[in-house]
C-alpha positions as a Markdown table, in Angstrom:
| # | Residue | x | y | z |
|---|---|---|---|---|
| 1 | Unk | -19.5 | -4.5 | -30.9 |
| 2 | Unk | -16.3 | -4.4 | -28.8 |
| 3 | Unk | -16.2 | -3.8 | -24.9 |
| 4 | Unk | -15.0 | -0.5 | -25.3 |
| 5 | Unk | -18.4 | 0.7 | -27.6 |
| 6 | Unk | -20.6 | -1.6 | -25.8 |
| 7 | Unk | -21.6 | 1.1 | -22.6 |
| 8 | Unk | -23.6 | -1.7 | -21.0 |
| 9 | Unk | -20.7 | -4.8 | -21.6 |
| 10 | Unk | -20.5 | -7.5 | -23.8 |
| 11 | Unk | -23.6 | -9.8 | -23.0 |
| 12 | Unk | -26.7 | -8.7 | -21.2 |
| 13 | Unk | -26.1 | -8.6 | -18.0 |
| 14 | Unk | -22.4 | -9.4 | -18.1 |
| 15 | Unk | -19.6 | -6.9 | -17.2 |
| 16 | Unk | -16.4 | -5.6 | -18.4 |
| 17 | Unk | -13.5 | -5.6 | -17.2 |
| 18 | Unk | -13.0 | -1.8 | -16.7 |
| 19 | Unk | -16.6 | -2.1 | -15.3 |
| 20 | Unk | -15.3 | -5.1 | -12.4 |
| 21 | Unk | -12.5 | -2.7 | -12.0 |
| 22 | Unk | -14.3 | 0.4 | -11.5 |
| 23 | Unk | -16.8 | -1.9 | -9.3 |
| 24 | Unk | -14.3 | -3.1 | -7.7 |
| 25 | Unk | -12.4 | 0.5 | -6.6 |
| 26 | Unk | -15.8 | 1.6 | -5.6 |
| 27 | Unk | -16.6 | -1.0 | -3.3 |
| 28 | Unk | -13.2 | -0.6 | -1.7 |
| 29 | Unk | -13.4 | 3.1 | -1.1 |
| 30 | Unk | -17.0 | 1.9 | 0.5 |
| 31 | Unk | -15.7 | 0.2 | 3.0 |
| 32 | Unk | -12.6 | 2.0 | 3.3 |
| 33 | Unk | -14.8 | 5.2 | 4.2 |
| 34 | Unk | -17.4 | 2.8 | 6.7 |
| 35 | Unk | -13.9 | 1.8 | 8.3 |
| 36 | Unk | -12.9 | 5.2 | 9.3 |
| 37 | Unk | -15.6 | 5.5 | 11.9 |
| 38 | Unk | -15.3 | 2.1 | 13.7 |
| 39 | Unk | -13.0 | 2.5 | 16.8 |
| 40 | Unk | -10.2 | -0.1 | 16.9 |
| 41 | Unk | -10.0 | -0.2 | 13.3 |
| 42 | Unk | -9.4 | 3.4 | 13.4 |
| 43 | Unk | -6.6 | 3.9 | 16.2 |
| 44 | Unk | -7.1 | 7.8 | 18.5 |
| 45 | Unk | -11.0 | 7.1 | 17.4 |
| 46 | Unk | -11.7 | 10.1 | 20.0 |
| 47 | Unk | -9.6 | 12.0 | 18.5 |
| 48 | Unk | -11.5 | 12.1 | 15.4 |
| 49 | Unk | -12.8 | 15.4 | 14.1 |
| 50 | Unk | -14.9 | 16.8 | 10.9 |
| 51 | Unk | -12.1 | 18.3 | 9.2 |
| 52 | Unk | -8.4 | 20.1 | 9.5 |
| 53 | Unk | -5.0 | 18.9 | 10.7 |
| 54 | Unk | -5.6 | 18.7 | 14.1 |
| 55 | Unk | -8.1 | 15.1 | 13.6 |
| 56 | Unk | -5.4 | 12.8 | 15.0 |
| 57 | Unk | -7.5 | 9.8 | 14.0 |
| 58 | Unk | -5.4 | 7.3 | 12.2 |
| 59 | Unk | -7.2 | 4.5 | 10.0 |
| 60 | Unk | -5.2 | 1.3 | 10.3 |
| 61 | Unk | -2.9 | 3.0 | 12.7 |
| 62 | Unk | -1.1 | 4.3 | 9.5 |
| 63 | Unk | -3.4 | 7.1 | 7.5 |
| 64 | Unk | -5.0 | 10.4 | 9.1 |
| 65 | Unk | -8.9 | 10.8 | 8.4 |
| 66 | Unk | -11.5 | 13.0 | 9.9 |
| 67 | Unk | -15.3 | 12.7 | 9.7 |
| 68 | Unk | -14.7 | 14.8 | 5.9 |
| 69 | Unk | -12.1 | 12.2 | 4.7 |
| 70 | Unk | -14.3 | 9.5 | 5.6 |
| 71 | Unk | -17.3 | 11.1 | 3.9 |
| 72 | Unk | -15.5 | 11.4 | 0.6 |
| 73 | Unk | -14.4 | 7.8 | 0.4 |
| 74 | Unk | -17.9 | 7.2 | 1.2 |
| 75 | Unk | -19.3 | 9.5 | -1.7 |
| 76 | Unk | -16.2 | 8.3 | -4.1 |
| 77 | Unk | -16.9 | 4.2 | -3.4 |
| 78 | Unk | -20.8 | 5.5 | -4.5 |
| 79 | Unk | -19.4 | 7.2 | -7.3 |
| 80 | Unk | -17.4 | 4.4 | -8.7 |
| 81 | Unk | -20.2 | 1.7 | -8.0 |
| 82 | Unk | -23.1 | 3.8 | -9.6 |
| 83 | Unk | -20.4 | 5.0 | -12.7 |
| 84 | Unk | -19.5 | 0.7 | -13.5 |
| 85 | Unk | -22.9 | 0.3 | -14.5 |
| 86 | Unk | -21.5 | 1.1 | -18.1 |
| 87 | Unk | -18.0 | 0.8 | -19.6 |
| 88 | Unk | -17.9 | 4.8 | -20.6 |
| 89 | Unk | -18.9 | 5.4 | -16.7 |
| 90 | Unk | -16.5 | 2.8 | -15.3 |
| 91 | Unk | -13.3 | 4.5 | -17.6 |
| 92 | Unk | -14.2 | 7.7 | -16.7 |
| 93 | Unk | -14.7 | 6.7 | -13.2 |
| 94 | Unk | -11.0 | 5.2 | -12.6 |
| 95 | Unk | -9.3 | 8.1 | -15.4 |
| 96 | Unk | -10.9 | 10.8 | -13.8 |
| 97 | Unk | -10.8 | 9.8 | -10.3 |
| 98 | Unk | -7.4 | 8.9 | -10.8 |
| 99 | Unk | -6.8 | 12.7 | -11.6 |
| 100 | Unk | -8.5 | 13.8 | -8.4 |
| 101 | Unk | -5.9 | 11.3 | -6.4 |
| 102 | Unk | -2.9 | 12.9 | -8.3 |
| 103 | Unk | -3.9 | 16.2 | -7.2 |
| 104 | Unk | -4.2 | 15.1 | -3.8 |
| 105 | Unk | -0.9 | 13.7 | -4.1 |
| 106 | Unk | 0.5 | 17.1 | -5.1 |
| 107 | Unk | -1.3 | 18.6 | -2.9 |
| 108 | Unk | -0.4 | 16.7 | 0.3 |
| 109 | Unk | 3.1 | 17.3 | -0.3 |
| 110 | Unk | 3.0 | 21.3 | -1.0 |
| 111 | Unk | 0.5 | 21.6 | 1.9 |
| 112 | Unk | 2.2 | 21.3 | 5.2 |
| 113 | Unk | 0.8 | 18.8 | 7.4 |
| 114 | Unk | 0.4 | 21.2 | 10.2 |
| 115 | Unk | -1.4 | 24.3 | 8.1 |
| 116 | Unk | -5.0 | 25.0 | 8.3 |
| 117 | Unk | -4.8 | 24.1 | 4.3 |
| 118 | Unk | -4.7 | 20.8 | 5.1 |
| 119 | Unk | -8.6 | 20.4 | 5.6 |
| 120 | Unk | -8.5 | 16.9 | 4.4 |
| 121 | Unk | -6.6 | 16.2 | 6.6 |
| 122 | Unk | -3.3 | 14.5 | 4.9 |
| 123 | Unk | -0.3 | 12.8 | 6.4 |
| 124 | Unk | 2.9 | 11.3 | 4.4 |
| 125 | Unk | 1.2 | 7.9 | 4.5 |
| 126 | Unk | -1.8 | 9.4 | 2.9 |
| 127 | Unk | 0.9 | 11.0 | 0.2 |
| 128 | Unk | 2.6 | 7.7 | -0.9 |
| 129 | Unk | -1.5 | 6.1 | -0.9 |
| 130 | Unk | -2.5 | 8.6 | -2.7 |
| 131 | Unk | 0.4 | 8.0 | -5.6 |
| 132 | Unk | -0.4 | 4.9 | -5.9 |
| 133 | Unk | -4.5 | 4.9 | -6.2 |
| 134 | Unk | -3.5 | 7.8 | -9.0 |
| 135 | Unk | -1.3 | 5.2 | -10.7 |
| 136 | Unk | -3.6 | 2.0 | -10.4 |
| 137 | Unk | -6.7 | 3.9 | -11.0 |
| 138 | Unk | -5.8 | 6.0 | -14.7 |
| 139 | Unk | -3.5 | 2.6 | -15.6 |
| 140 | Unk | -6.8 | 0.6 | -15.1 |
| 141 | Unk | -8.9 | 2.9 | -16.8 |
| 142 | Unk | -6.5 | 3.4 | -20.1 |
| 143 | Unk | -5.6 | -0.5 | -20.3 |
| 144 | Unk | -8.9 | -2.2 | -19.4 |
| 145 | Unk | -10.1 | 0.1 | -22.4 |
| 146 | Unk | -7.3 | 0.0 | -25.1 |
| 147 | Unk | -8.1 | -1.5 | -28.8 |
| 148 | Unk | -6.0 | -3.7 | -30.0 |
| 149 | Unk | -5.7 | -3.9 | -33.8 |
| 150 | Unk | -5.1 | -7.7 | -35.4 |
| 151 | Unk | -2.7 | -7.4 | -37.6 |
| 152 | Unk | -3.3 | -10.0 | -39.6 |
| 153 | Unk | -7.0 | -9.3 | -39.6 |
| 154 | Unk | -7.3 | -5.8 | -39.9 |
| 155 | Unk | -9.6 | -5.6 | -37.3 |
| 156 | Unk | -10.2 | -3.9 | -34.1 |
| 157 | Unk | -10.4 | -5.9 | -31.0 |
| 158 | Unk | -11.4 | -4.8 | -27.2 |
């Protein structure tokens, strides 16, 4: 079997490495989303609001979130941690979640930061994060789970 047809990793018990990604991404958004409601860490804490533009809350000092923003990166480090359990989960997990960060890429910058379309809510720091997780996430996905043919074997490798 090769780590790409083996859904539950090489060894019993042992993991990929799309499935320590995937973990790995999941965990992050975890804490990423448990971050966004601790004051200090999350700079205008009081001016944090469920949803819309006007949440002036800024994680890091850097990236707008509301009480909905932090709630998805909640539900998406679940996601990703649940989805690692097997190596089809994990690619789907960081190719398809990926997606969903290119969209909200597109979307932040189409959406004015000010309109009541912005629900998320989405600033150009958010944008530029957003690029990148979209990048790092589908790259992840495709390379961690690429065959590799020997050559000189004729065989298929993970």
């Amino acid at each position: 079997m090769t780590a790409y047809s083996a859904d539950q990793g090489t060894a019993r018990g042992a993991r990929t490495n799309v499935q320590k990604a995937a973990l790995a991404v999941g965990v992050v958004f975890l804490l990423v989303g448990v971050l966004g409601f601790i004051p200090g860490i999350t700079s205008n804490y009081d001016q944090l609001r469920f949803a819309g533009a006007d949440s002036e809350a800024l994680l890091l000092g850097l990236f707008q979130v509301s009480i909905l923003h932090n709630i998805v990166h909640l539900l998406f480090g679940v996601l990703g941690v649940a989805m690692a359990r097997s190596v089809s989960g994990a690619r789907t997990y960081l190719i398809f979640g990926g997606a969903v960060y290119l969209v909200l890429f597109l979307y932040g910058l189409l959406v004015g930061q000010e309109s009541a379309a912005n629900f998320v809510p989405l600033n150009g720091a958010d944008d530029v994060l957003h690029l990148l997780l979209a990048i790092g996430m589908i790259g992840l996905g495709v390379a961690l789970t690429r065959r590799r043919t020997d050559s000189a074997a004729g065989t298929v490798r993970p």
